[in-house]
C-alpha atoms as one frame of an Amber mdcrd trajectory, in Angstrom:
protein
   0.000   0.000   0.000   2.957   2.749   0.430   3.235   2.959  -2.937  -0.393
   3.690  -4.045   0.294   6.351  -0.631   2.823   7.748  -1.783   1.373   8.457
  -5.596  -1.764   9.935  -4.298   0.576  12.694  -1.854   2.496  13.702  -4.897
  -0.725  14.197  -7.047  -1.805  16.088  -4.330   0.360  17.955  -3.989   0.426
  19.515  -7.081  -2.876  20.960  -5.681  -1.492  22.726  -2.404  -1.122  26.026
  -3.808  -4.890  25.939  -4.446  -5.639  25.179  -0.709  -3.107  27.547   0.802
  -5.276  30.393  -0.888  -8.168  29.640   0.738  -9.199  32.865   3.271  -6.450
  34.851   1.434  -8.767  37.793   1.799  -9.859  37.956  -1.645 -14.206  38.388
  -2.236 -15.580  35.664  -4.174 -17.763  36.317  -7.122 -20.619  34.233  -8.532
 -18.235  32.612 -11.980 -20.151  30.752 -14.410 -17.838  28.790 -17.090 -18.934
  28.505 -21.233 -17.142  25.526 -22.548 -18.195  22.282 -24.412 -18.922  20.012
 -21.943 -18.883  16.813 -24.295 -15.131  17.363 -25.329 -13.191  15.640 -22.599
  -9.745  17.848 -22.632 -12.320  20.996 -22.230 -13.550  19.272 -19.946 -10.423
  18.256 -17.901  -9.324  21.647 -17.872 -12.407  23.011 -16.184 -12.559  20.695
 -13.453  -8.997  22.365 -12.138 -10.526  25.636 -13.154 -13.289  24.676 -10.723
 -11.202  23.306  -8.039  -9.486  26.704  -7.953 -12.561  28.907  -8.337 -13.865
  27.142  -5.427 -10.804  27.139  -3.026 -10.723  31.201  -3.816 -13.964  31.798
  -2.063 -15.600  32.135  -5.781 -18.732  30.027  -6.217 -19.450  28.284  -9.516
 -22.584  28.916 -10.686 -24.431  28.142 -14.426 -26.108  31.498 -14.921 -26.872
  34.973 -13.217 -23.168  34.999 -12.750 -21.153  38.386 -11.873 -18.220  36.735
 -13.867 -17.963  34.814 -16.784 -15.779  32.434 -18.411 -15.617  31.317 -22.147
 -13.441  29.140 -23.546 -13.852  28.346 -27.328 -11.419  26.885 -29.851 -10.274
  26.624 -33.308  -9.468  30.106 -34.256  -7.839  29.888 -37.579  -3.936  30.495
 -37.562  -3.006  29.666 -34.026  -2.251  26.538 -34.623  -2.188  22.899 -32.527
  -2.081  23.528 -28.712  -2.051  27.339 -28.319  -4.253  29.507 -26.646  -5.066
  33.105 -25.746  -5.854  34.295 -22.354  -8.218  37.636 -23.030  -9.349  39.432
 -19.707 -13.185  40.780 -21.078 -13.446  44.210 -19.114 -13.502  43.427 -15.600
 -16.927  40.934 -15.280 -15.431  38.288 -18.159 -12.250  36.108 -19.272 -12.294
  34.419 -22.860  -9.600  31.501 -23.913  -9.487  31.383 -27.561  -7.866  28.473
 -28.697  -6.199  26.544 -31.522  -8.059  23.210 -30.865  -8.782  21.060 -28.068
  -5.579  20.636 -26.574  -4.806  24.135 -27.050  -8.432  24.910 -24.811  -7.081
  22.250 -22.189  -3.755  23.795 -21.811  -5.327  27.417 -22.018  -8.086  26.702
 -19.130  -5.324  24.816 -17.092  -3.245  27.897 -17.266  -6.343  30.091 -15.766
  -7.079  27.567 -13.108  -3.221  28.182 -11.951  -3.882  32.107 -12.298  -6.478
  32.084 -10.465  -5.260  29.030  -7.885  -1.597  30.425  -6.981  -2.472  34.543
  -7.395  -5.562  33.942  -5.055  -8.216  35.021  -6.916 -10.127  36.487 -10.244
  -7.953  39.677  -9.466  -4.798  37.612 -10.542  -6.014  36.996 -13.915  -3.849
  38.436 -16.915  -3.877  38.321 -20.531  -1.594  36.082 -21.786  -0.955  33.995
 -25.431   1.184  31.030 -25.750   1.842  27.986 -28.504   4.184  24.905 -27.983
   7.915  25.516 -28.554   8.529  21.703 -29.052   5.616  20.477 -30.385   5.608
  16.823 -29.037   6.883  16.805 -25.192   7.362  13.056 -24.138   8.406  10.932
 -21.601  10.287   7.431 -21.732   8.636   4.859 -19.869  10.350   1.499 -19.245
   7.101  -0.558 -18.342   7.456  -3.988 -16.464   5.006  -5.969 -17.544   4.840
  -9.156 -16.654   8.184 -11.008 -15.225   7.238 -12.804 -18.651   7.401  -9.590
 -20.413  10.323  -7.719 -18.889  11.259  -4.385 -20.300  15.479  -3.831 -20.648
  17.106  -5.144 -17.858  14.840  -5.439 -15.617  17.123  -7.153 -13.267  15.742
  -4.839 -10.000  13.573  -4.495  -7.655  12.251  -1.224  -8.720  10.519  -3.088
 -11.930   9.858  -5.914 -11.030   8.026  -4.512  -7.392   5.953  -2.406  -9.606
   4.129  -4.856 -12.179   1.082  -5.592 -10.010   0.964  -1.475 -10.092   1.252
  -1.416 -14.153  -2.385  -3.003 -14.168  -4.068  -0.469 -11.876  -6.460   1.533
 -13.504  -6.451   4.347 -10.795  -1.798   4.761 -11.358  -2.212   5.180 -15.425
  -5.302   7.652 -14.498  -3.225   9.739 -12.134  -0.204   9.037 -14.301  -1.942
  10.209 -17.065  -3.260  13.566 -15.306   0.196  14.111 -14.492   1.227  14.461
 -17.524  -1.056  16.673 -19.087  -0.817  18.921 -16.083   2.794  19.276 -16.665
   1.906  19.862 -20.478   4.053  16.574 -21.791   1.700  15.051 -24.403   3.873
  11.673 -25.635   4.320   8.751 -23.490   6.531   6.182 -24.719   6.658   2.588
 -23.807   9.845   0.701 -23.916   9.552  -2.979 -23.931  11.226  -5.993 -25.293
   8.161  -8.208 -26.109   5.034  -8.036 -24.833   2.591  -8.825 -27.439   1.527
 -12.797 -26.396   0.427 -11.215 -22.929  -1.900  -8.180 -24.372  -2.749  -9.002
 -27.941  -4.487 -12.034 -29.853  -2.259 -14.301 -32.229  -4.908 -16.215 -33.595
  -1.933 -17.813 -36.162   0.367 -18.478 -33.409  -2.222 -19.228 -30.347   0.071
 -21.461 -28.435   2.111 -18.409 -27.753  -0.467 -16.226 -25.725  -1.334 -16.291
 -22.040  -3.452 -15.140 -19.227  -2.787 -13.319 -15.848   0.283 -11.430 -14.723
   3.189 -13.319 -13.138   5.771 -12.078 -10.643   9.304 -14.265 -10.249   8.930
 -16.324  -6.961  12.253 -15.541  -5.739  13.762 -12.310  -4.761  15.029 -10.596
  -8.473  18.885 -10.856  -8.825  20.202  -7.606  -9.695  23.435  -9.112 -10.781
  21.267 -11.462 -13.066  21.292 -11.531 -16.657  19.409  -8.983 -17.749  18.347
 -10.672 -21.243  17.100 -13.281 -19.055  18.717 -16.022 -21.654  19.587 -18.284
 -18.454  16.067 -18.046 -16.094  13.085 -19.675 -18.396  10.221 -17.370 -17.202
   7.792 -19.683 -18.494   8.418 -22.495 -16.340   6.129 -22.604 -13.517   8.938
 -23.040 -10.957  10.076 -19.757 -11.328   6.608 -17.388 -11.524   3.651 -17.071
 -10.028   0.403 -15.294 -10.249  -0.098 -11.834  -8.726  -3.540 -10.996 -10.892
  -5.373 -13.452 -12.552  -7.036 -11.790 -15.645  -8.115 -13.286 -19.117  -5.900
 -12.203 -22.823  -9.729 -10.371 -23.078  -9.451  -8.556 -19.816  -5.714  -7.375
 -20.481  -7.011  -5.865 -23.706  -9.816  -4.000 -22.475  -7.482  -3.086 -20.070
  -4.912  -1.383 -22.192  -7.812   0.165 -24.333  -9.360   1.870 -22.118  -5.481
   3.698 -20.561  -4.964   4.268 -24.316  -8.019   5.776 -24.867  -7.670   7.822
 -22.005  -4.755   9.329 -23.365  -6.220   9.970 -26.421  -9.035  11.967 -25.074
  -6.595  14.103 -22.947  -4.076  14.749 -25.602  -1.053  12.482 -25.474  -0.189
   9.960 -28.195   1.214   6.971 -27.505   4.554   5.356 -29.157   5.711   1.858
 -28.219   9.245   1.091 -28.435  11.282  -2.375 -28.390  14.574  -3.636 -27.933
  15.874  -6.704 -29.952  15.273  -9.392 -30.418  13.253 -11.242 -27.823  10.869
 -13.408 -28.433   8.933 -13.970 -24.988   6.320 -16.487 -24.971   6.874 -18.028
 -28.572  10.622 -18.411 -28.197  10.661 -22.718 -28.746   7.190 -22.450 -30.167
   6.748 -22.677 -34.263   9.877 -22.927 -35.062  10.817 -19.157 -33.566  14.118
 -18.347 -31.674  15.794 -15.089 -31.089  18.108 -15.310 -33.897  18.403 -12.673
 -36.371  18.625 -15.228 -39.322  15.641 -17.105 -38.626  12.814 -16.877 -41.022
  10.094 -17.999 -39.258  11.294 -15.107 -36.250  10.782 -12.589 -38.545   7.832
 -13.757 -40.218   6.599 -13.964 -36.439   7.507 -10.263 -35.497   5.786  -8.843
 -38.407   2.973 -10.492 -37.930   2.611  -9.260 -34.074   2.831  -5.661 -34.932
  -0.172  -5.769 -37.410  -1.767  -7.262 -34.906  -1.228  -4.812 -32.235  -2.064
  -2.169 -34.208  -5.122  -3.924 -35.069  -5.521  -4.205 -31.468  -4.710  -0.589
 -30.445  -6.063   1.919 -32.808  -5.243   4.428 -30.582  -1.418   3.979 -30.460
   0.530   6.453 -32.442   3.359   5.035 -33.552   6.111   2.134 -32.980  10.003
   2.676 -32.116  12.888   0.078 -32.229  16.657   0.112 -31.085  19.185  -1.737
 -33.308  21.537  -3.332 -29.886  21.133  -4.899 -27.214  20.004  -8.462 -28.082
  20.982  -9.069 -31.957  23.579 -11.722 -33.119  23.611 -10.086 -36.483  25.980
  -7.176 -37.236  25.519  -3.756 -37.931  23.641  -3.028 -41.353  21.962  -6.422
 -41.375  20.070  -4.823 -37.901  18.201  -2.418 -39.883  17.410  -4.540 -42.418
  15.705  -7.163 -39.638  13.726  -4.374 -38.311  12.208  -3.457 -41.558  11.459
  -7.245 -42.247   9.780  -7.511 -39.009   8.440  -3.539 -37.728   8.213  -1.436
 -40.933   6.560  -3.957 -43.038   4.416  -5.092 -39.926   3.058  -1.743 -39.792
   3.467  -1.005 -43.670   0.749  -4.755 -43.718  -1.443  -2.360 -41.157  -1.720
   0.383 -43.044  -2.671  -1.477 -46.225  -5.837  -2.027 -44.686  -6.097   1.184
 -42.430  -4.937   3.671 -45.641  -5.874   6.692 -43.474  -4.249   5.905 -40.633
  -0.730   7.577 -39.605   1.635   5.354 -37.856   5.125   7.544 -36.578   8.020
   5.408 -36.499  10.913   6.152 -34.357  14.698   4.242 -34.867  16.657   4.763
 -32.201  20.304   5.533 -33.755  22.733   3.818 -31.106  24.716   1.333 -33.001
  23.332   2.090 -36.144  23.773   5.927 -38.136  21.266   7.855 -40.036  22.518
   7.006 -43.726  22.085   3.268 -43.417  18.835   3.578 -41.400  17.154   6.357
 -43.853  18.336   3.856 -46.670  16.566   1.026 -44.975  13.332   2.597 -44.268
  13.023   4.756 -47.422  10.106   3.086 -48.514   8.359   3.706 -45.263   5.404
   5.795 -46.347   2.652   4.612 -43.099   3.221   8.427 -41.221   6.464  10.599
 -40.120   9.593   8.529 -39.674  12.446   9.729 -36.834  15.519   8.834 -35.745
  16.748   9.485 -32.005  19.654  10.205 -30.731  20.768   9.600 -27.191  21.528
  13.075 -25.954  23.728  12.230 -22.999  22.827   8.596 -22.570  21.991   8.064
 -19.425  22.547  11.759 -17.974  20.506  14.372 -19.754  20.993  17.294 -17.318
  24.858  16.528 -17.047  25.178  18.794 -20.231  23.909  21.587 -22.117  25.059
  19.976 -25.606  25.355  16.326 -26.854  28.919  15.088 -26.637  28.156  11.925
 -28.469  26.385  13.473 -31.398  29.753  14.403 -33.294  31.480  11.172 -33.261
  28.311   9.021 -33.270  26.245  10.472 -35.765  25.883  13.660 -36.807  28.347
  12.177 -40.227  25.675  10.117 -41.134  23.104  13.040 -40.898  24.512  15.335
 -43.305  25.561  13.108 -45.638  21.162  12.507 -45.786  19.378  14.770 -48.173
């Protein structure tokens, strides 16, 4: 339970300024709030406005109000997520906004106004659109002790899978996020897709429930997990029992939630792992086998099948291969691009971002691979400081790892 404590205090918390106004001295006013009460990111935003309203001594009312509030959207030529913050004389406020997001992020901005200057007086005019338009997080996400993300050889992961299928962290996760104004989450995994999607040609390879190990997690282990068999019975057990069908309602409904609040969502894998069909049809990890890639490709149309909500799918080019350099990129075409590419066949308006992450690999070789990619925007990422982004103000591994290989692109 300390956990599940200690997430609730630092939601709250976020919400202390708010209460700490309360009997700041200011007079309340009657408010009453225009705003389209079907769109859920409008929506969103006006139950903080509320919150703040309230704790101000102001009283929310729906009409005969001595202040108003109107928020409205899609003026042309602001563009995605901005807003404008107009003060309307002194009995009125109006947030004009690009589109939805843009009216979340605009009425959030009011609520903290009004929530940390104490009151309607603190309201100002003020305009603002997104300096980096896609503002993510990277989320390694444990799973299932059957489905472990990279090196999940702690306790810190492997403690928190029960908590990866509660419904009320990815809500308050979620809220998080768009509070703080980041609108990507990715999810970094190895391979996850017998646990939370339907291979109907390769059924032998999904399973139920949610499985923890059964003895304490070695973090000295191997973090591949090439010498523990997860699947054997004498080395899990069950922490929630829940149905394939339950785990995929499951992750529909946190990835629609997302959607309706603004944040896409990218999933991204390491390589190769084969979790759950590894021994099964003839699949292994090996980057020469056939029927692996065959295997791969297939689960990603699947998932997207699944998940019409996700946004796009990322892949890294270390870690587990046994093939070298320039043979990696090829594999994950074989197996991601043309999984998604077999999608979108089928789906012709849907956009599906791809992201290659560029350590051991470089940009000429991986633009080469994937210039037939044509599903939605392609990207390559670069590790800015590995494992230490606020140790420096400029990437020292950009020059010597790959900024070659990006001008030689054009």
């Amino acid at each position: 339970m300390r956990r599940r404590h200690t997430a609730t205090f630092r939601l709250a918390a976020m919400f202390l300024p708010f209460l700490f106004m309360v009997g700041a001295g200011h007079a309340g006013q009657t408010v009453a709030i225009t705003y389209d009460a079907d769109n859920a990111m409008h929506a969103f935003g006006v139950r903080d406005l509320q919150q703040a309203l309230n704790v101000t001594g102001n009283q929310v009312v729906s009409e005969s109000a001595a202040f108003r509030i109107t928020i409205t959207q899609f003026e042309p030529g602001m563009g995605p997520q901005s807003f404008r913050i107009q003060r309307e004389g002194t009995r009125g406020v109006r947030i004009v906004a690009g589109d939805s997001v843009g009216a979340m992020y605009g009425t959030l901005e009011l609520a903290e106004q009004i929530g940390l200057g104490g009151g309607l007086e603190a309201i100002h005019d003020k305009a603002r659109k997104p300096y980096i338009l896609r503002r993510g997080l990277k989320f390694n996400i444990p799973l299932d002790a059957r489905a472990p993300s990279y090196d999940d050889t702690g306790t810190s992961a492997h403690e928190n899978i029960p908590v990866m299928w509660e419904w009320e962290f990815w809500q308050q996760f979620l809220d998080s996020m768009v509070r703080n104004r980041y609108n990507v989450l990715t999810l970094w995994t190895t391979h996850p897709y017998p646990g939370i999607v339907k291979l109907p040609e390769y059924p032998e390879a999904n399973y139920d429930d949610v499985h923890v190990l059964k003895q304490p997690v070695d973090e000295r282990g191997d973090r591949h997990w090439d010498k523990l068999d997860v699947f054997d019975p004498a080395n899990t057990k069950v922490v929630k029992q829940i149905s394939l069908d339950d785990k995929i309602a499951f992750w529909q409904k946190v990835f629609d939630y997302a959607e309706d609040h603004g944040i896409e969502i990218y999933v991204l894998h390491w390589n190769i792992y084969t979790f759950g069909a590894e021994g099964k049809y003839g699949i292994t990890d090996n980057g020469k086998n056939e029927k692996t890639i065959a295997y791969i490709r297939y689960c990603i149309t699947r998932f997207l099948e699944t998940y019409p909500q996700v946004d796009g799918i990322g892949v890294a080019a270390g870690e587990h291969f046994n093939i070298p350099a320039g043979e990696r990129e090829r594999w994950l075409w074989r197996t991601y691009g043309q999984g998604i590419m077999d999608h979108c066949k089928d789906h012709p308006d849907r956009q599906v971002g791809f992201i290659f992450r560029s350590l051991m690999s470089n940009a000429d070789t991986i633009l080469n691979t994937f210039k037939d990619y044509d599903a939605g925007p392609f990207h390559t990422d670069h590790k800015y400081a590995r494992a230490r982004v606020h140790s420096t103000t400029t990437s020292p591994y950009l020059d010597f790892e790959y900024r070659e290989g990006l001008e030689q692109v054009k």
